[in-house]
C-alpha positions as a Markdown table, in Angstrom:
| # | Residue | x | y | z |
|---|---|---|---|---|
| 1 | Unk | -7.0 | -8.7 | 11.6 |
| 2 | Unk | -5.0 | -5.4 | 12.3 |
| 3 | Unk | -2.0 | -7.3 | 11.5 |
| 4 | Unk | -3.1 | -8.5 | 8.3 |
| 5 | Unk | -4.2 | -4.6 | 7.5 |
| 6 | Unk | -1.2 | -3.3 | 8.2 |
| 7 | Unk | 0.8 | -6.0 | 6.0 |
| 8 | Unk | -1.8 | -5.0 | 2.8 |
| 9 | Unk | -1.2 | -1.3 | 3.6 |
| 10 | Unk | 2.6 | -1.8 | 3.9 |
| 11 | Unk | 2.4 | -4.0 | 0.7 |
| 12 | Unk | 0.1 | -1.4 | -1.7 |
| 13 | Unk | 2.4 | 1.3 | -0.8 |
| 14 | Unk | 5.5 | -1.0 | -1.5 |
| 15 | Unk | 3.7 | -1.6 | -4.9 |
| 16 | Unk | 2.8 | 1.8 | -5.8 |
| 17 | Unk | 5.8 | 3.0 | -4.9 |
| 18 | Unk | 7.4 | 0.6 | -7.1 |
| 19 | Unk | 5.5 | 0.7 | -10.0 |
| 20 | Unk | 6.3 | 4.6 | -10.3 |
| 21 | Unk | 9.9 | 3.6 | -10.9 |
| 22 | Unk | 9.7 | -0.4 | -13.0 |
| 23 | Unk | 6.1 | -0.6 | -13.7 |
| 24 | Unk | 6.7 | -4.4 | -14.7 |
| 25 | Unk | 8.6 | -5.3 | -11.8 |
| 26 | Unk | 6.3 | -4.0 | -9.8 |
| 27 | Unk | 3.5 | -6.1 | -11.6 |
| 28 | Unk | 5.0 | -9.1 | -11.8 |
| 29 | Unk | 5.9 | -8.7 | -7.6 |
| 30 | Unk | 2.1 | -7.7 | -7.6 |
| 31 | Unk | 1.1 | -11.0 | -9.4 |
| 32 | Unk | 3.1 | -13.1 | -7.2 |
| 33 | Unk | 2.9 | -11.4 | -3.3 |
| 34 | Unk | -0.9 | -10.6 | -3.7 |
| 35 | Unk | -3.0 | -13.5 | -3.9 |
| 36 | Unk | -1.0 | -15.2 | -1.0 |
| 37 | Unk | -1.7 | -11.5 | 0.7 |
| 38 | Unk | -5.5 | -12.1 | 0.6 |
| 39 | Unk | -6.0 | -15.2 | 1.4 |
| 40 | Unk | -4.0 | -15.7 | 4.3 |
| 41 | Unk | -5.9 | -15.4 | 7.7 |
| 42 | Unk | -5.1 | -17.3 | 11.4 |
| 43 | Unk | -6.6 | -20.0 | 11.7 |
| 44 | Unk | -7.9 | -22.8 | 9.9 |
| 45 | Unk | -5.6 | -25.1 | 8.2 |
| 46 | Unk | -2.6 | -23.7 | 8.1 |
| 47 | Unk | -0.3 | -26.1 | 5.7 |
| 48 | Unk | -1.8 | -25.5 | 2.6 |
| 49 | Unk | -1.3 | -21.2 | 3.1 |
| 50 | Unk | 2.1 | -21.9 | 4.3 |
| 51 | Unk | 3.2 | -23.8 | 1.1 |
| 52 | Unk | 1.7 | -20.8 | -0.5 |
| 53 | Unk | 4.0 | -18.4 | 1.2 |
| 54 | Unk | 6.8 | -20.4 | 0.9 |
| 55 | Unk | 6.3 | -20.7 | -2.8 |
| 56 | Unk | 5.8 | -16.8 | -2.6 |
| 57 | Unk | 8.7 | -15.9 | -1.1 |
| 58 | Unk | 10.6 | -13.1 | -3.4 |
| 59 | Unk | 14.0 | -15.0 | -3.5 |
| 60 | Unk | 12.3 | -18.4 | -4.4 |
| 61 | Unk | 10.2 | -16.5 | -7.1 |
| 62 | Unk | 13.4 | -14.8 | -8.6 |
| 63 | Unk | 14.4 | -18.6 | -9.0 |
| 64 | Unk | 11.0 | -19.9 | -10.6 |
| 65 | Unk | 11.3 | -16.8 | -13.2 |
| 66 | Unk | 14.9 | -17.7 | -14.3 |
| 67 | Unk | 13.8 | -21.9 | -14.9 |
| 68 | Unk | 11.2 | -20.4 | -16.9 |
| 69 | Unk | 13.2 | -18.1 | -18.8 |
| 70 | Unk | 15.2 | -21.0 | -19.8 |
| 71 | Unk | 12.0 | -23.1 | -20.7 |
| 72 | Unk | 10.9 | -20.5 | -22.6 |
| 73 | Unk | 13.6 | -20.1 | -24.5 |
| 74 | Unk | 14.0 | -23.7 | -24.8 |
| 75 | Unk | 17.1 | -24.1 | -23.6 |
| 76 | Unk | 16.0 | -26.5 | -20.4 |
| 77 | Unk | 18.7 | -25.1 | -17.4 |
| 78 | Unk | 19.0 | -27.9 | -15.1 |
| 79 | Unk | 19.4 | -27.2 | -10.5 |
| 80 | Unk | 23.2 | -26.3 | -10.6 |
| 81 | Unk | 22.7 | -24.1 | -14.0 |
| 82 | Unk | 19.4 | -22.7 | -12.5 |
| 83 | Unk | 21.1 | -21.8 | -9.3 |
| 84 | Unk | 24.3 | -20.0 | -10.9 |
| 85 | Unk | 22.0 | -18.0 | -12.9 |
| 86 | Unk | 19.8 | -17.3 | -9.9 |
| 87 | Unk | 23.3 | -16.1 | -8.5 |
| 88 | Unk | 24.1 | -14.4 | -11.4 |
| 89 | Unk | 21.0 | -12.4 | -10.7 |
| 90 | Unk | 21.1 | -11.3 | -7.2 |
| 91 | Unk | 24.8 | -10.4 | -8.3 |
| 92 | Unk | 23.8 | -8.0 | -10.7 |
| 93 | Unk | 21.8 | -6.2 | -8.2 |
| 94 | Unk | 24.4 | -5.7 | -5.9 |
| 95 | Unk | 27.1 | -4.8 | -8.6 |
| 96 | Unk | 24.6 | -1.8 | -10.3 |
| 97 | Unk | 23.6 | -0.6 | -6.6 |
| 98 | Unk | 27.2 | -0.4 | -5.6 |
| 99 | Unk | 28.7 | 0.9 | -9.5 |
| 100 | Unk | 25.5 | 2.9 | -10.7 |
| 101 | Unk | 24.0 | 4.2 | -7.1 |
| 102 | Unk | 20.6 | 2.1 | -8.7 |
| 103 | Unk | 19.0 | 1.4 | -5.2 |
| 104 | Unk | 15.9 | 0.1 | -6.5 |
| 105 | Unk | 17.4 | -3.7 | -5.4 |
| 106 | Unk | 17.9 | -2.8 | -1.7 |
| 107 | Unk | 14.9 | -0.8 | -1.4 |
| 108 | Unk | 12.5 | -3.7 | -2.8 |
| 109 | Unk | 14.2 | -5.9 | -0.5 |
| 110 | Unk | 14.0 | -3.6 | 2.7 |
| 111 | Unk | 9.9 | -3.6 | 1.9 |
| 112 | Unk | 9.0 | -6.3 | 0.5 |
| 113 | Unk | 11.0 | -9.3 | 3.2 |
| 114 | Unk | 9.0 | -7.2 | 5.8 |
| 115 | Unk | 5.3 | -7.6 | 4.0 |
| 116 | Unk | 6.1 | -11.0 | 3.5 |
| 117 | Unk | 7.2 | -11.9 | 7.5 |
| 118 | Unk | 3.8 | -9.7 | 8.4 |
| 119 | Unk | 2.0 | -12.5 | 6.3 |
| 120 | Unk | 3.6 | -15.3 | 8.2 |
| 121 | Unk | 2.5 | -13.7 | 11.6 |
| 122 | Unk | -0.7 | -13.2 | 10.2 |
| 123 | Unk | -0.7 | -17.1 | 9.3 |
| 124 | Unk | 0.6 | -18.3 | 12.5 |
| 125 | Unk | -1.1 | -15.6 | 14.8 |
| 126 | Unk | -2.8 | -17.5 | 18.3 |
């Protein structure tokens, strides 16, 4: 259980932090990382909260946001097109930390992968 609160401390202060500087990206990370955050506990059955992580995971919910950006905009973006647009994304990142000094992507990556691996040890603890 002092895993687990140390992965929800580390996690509020990631979203605080974040929300000072991109309130709706630090919502929408919010919305995503923590109902997985409070539900997963060791023990029990462990499938079911580890499809939820997996489904969780940052990068794979960078992916489910640009399908549905498509959907919504009714343009349908198949796998491939999904992918190169996911791509596309993470590419950007890099290019406006590396151009622009914006360090935002680096910085949400260097706290939130860490939450997230606290969460599977939390899962998976003996």
């Amino acid at each position: 259980m002092s895993l687990k609160l140390l992965a929800l401390l580390a996690l509020a202060l990631l979203l605080s932090c974040l929300a000072l500087l991109n309130f709706s990206l630090g919502f929408l990370l919010g919305a995503t990382l923590v109902p997985p955050a409070a539900t997963v506990r060791p023990g029990g059955n462990r499938l079911p909260l580890a499809i939820l992580l997996v489904l969780t995971t940052p990068g794979l919910s960078l992916f489910l946001a640009v399908l549905l950006e498509r959907e919504l905009l009714e343009a349908p973006a198949g796998l491939g097109e999904a992918w190169q647009r996911f791509l596309g994304a993470l590419g950007q990142g890099l290019l406006q930390e590396h151009l622009h000094g914006a360090h935002l992507s680096p910085l949400l990556c260097l706290g939130a992968y860490p939450c997230w691996l606290l969460l599977w040890n939390v899962l998976f603890w003996k």
